[in-house]
LUMTI-603356 format. One line per field, with one value per atom (N, C-alpha, C): x, y, z; residue number from 1; residue in three letters. Coordinates in pm, whole numbers. Layout:
X: X ...
Y: Y ...
Z: Z ...
baba: NUM ...
torba: ALA ...
This chain:
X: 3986 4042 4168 4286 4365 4462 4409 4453 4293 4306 4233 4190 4070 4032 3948 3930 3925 3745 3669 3602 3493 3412 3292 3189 3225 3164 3028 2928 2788 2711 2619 2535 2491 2525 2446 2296 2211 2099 2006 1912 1843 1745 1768 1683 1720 1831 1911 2038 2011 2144 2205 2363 2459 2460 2442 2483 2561 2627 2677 2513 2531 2449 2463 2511 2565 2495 2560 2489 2331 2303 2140 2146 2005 1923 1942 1883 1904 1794 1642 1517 1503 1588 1600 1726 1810 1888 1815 1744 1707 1606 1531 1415 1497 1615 1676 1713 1780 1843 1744 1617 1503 1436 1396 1409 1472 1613 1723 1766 1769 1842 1726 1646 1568 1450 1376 1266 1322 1353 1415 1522 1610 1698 1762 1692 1662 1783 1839 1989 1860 1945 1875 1955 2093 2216 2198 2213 2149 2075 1915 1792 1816 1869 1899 1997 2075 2182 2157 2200 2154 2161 2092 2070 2259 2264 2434 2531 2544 2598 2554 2494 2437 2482 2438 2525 2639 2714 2861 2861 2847 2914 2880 2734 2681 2755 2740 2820 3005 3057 3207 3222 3324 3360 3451 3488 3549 3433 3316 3205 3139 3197 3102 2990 2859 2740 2657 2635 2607 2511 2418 2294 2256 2192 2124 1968 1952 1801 1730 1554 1466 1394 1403 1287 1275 1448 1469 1474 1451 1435 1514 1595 1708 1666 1712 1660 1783 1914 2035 2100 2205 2284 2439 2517 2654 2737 2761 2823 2992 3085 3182 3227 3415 3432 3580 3643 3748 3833 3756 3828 3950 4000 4112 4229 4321 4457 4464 4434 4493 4376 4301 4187 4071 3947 3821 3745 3660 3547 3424 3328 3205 3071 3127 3002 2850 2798 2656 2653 2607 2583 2454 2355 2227 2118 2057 1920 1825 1713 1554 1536 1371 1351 1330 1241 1258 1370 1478 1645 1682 1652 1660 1644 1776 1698 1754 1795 1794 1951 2018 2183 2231 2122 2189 2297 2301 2372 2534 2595 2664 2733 2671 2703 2732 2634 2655 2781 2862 2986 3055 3072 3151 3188 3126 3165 3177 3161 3223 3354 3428 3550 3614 3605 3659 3686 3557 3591 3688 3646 3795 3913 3897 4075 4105 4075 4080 4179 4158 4246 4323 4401 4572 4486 4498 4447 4510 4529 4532 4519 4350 4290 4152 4057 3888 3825 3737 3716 3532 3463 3343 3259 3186 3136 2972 2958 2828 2716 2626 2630 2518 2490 2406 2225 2217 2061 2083 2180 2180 2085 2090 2033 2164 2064 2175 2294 2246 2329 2440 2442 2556 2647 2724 2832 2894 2844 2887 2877 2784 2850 2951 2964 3083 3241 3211 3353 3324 3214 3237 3314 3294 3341 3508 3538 3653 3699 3616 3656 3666 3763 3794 3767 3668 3638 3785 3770 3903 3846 3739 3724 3538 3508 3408 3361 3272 3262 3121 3111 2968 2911 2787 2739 2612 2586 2490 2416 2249 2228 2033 1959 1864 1769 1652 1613 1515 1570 1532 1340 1314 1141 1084 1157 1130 1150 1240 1299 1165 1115 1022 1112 1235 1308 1274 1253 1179 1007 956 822 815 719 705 726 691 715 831 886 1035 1127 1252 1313 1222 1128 1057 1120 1251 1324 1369 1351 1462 1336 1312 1220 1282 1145 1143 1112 1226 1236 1195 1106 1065 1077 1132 1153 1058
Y: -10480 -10565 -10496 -10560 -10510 -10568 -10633 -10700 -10771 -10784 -10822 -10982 -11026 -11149 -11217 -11337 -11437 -11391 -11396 -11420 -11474 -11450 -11592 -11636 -11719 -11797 -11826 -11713 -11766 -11755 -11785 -11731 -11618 -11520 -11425 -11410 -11341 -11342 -11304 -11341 -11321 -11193 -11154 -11056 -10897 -10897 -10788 -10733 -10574 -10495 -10438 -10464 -10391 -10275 -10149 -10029 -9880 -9795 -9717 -9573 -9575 -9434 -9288 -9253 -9165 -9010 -8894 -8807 -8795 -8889 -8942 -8802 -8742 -8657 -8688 -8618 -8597 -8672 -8638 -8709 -8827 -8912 -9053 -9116 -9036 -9120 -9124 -9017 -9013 -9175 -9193 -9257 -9389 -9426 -9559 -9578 -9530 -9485 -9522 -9495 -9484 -9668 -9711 -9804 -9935 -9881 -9974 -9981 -9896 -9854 -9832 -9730 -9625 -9697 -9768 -9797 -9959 -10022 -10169 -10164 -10051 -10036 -9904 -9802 -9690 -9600 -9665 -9539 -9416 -9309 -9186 -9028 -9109 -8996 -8910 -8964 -8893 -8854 -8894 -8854 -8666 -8675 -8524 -8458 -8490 -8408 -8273 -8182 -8034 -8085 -8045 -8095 -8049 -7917 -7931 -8000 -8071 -8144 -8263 -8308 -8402 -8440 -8314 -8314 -8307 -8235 -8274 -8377 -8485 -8639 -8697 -8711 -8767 -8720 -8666 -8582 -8570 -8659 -8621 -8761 -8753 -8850 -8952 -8915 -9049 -9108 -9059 -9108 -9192 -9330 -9377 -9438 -9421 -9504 -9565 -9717 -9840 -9902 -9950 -10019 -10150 -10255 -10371 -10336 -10290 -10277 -10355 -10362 -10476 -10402 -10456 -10351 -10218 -10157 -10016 -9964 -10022 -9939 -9968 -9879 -9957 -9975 -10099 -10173 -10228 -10169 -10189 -10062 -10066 -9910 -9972 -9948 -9946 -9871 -9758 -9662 -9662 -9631 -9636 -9464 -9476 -9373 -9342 -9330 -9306 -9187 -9070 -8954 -8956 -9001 -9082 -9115 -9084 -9190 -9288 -9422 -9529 -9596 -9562 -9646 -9656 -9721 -9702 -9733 -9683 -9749 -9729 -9861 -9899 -9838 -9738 -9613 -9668 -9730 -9797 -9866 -9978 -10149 -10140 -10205 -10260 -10316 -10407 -10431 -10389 -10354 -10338 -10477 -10456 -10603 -10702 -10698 -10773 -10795 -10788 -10850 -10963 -10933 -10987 -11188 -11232 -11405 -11485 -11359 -11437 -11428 -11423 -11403 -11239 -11171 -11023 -10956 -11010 -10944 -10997 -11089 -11187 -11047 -11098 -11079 -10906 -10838 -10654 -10663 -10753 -10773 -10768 -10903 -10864 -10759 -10721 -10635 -10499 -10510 -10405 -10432 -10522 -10574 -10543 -10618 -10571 -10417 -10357 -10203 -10170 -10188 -10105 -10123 -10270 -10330 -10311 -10258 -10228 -10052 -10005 -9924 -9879 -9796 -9815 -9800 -9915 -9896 -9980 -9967 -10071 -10054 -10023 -10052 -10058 -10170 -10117 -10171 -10049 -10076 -10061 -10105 -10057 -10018 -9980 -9967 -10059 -10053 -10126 -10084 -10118 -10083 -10187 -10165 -10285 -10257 -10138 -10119 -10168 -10208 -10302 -10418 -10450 -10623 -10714 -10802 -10925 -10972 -10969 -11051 -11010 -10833 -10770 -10786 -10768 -10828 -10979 -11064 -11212 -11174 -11120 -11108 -11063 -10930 -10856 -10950 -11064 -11105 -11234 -11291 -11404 -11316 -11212 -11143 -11107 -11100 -11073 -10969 -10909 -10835 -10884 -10776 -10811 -10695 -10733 -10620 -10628 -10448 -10395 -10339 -10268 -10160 -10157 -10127 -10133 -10007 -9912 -9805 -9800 -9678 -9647 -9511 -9472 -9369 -9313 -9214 -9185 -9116 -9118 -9008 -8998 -8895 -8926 -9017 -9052 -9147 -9118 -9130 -9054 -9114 -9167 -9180 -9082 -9082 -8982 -8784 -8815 -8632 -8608 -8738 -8688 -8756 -8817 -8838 -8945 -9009 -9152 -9216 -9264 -9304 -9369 -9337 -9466 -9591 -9649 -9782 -9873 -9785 -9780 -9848 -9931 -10027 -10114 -10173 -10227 -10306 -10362 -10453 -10381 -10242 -10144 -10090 -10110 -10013 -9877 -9752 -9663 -9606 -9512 -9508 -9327 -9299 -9176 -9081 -9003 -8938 -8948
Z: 3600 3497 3446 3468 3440 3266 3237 3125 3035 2901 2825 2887 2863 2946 2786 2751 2709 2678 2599 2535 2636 2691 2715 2607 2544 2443 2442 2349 2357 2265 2204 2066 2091 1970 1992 1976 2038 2075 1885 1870 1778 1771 1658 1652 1693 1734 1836 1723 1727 1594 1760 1736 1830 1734 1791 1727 1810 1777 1851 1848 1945 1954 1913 1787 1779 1847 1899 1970 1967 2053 2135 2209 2185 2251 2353 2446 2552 2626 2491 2599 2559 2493 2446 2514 2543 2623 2776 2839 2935 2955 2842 2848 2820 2755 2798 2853 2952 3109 3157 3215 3299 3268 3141 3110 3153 3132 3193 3336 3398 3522 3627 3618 3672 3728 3667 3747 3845 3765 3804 3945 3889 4007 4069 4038 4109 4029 3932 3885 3878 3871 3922 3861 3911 3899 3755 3635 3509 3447 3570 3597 3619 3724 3810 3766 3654 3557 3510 3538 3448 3304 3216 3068 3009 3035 3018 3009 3163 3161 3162 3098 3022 2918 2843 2680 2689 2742 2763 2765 2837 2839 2722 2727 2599 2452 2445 2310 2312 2403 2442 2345 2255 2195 2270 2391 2495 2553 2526 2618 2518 2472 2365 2451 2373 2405 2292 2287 2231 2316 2193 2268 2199 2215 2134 2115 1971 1951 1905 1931 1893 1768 1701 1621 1589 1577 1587 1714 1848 1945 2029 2056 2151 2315 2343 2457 2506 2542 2644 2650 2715 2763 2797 2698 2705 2722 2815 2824 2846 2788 2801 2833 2913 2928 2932 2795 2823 2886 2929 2941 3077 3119 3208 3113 3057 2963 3025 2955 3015 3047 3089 3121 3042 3132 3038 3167 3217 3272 3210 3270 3237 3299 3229 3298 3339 3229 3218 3191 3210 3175 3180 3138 3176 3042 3072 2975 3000 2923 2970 2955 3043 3109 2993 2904 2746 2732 2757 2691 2789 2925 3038 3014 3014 3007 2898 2784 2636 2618 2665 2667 2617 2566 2549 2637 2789 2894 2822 2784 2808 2609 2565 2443 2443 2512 2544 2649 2712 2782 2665 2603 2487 2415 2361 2292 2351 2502 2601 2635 2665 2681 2576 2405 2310 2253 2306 2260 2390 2468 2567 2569 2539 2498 2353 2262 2155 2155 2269 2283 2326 2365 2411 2585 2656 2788 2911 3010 3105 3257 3209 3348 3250 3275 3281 3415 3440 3592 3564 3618 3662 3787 3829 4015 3993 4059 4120 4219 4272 4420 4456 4585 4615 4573 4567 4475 4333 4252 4120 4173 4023 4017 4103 4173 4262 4138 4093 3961 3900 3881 3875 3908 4033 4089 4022 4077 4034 3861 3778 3643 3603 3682 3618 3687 3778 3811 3715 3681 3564 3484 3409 3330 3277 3435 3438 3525 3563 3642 3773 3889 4017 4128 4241 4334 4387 4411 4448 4586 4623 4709 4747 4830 4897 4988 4980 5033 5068 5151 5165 5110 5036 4997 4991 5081 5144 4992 4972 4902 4960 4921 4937 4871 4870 4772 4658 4572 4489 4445 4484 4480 4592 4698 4792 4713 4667 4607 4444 4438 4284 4144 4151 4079 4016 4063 4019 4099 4019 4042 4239 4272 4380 4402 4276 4269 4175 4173 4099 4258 4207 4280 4405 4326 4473 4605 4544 4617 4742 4714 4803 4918 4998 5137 5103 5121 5109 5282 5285 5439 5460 5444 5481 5638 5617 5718 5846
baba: 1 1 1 2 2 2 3 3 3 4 4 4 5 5 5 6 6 6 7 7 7 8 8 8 9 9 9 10 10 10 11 11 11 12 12 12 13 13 13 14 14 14 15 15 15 16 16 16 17 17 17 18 18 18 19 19 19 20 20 20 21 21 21 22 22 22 23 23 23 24 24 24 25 25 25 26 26 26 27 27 27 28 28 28 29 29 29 30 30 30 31 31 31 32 32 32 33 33 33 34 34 34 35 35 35 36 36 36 37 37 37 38 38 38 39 39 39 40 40 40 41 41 41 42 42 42 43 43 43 44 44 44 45 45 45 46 46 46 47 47 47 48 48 48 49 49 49 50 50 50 51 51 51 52 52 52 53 53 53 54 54 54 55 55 55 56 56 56 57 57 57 58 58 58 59 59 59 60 60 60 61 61 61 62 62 62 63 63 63 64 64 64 65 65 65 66 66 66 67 67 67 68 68 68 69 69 69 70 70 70 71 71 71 72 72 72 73 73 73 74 74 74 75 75 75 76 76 76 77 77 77 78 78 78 79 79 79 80 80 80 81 81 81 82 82 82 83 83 83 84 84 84 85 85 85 86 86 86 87 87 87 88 88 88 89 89 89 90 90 90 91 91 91 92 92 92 93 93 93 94 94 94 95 95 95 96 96 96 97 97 97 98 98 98 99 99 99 100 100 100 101 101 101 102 102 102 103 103 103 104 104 104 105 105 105 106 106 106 107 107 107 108 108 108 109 109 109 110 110 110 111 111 111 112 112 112 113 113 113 114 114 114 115 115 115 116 116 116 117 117 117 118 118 118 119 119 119 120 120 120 121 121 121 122 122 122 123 123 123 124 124 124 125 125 125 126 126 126 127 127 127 128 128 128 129 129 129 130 130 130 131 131 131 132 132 132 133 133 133 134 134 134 135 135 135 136 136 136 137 137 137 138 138 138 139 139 139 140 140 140 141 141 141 142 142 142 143 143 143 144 144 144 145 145 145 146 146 146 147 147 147 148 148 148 149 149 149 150 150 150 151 151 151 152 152 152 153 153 153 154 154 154 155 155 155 156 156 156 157 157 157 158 158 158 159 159 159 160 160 160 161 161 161 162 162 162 163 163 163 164 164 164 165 165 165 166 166 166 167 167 167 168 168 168 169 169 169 170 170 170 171 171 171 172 172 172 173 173 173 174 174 174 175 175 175 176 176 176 177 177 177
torba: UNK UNK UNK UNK UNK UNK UNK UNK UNK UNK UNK UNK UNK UNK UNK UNK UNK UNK UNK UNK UNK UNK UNK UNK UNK UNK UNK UNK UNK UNK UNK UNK UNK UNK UNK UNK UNK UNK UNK UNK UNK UNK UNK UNK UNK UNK UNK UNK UNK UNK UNK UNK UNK UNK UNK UNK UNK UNK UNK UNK UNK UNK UNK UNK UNK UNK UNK UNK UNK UNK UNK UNK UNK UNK UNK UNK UNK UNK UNK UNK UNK UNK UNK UNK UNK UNK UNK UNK UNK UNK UNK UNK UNK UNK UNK UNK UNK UNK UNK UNK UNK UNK UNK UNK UNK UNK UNK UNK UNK UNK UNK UNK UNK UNK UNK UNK UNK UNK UNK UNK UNK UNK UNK UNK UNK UNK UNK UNK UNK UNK UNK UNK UNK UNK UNK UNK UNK UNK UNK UNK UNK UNK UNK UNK UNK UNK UNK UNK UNK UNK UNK UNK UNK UNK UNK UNK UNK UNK UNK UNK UNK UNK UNK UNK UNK UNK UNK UNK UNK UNK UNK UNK UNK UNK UNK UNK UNK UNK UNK UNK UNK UNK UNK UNK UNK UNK UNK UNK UNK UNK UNK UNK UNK UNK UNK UNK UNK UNK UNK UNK UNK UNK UNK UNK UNK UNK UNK UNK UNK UNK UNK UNK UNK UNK UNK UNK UNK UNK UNK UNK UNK UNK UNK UNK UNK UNK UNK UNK UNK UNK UNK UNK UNK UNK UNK UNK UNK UNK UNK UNK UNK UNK UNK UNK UNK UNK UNK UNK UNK UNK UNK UNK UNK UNK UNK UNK UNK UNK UNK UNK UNK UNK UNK UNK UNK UNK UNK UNK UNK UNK UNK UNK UNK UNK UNK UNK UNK UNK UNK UNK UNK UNK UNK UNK UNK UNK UNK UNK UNK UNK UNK UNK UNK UNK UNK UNK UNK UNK UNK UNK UNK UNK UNK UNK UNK UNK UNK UNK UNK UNK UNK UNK UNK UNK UNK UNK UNK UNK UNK UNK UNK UNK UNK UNK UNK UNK UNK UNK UNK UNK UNK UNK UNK UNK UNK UNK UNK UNK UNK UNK UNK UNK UNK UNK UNK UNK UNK UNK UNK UNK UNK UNK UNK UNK UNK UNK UNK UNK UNK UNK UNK UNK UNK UNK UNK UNK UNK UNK UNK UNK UNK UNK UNK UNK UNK UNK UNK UNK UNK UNK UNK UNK UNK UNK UNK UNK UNK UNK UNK UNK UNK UNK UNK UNK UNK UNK UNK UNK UNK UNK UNK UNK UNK UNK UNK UNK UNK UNK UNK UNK UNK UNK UNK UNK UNK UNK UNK UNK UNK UNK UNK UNK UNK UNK UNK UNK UNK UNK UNK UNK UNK UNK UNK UNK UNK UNK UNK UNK UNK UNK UNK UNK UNK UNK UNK UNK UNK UNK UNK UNK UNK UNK UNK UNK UNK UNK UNK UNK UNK UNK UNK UNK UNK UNK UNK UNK UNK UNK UNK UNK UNK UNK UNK UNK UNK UNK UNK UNK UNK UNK UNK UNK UNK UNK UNK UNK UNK UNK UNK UNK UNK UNK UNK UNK UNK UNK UNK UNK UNK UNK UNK UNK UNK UNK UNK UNK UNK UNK UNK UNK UNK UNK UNK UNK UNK UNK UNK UNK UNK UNK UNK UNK UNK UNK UNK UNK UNK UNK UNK UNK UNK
């Protein structure tokens, strides 16, 4: 996305506080990460983080992170990342499955778009990959955004390495040596 894009117009969801996360622990961000990402669709990468550098990001004031909570408990992952001049990418996107349905996705865009264009920027980019939800892709180009690039990236799998449960990304075959 190379320029600010237009609003998609929707009610916001009920019952849901947008809030910034201010320096989230380490074993609470882990556990909304895992929540959001981790079992559903295998994210992993901040699973296997040295706690160090962990806190580094988390705690980097270009690294804002914002969530939509139910009842005090936050149940989405908005990760932003300005440390680049000029840009911003969309480090983390995602809902836990309870948000899933009720327009939270649509409305946690918003106010991801507005915070990035809110600052001196011009580029926001995000990545994807094909272990996401199907839905990702085609959202993030309703959104506004535009695939630029397409690659391949090998890693092991992380239900296989202990990183995540067995039955974590079921969609995905687990291909054992």
């Amino acid at each position: 996305m190379r320029t600010r894009v237009p609003e998609r117009v929707g009610p916001r969801p009920e019952g849901l506080t947008f809030r910034k996360m201010d320096q989230p622990d380490l074993h609470n961000y882990r556990d909304l990460y895992a929540r959001v990402g981790g079992i559903a669709w295998l994210w992993f990468s901040r699973l296997q983080m040295a706690d160090e550098a962990l806190e580094a990001i988390i705690s980097d004031p270009d690294c804002p992170l914002y969530t939509l909570e139910v009842d005090g408990r936050p149940e989405a992952m908005l990760e932003l990342d300005f440390r680049v001049e000029g840009e911003c990418e969309l480090a983390f996107f995602g809902l836990a499955p309870a948000l899933i349905g009720r327009g939270a996705g649509r409305y946690l865009m918003n106010q991801a778009i507005r915070l990035a264009w809110d600052s001196p920027i011009t580029r926001f980019h995000v990545h994807t990959c094909t272990l996401d939800s199907p839905d990702a892709l085609p959202f993030y180009i309703r959104s506004g955004f535009r695939p630029i690039r397409q690659q391949i990236e090998i890693t092991d799998d992380p239900r296989i390495t202990g990183t995540l449960p067995p039955e974590a990304g079921p969609h995905v075959p687990v291909f054992e040596g």
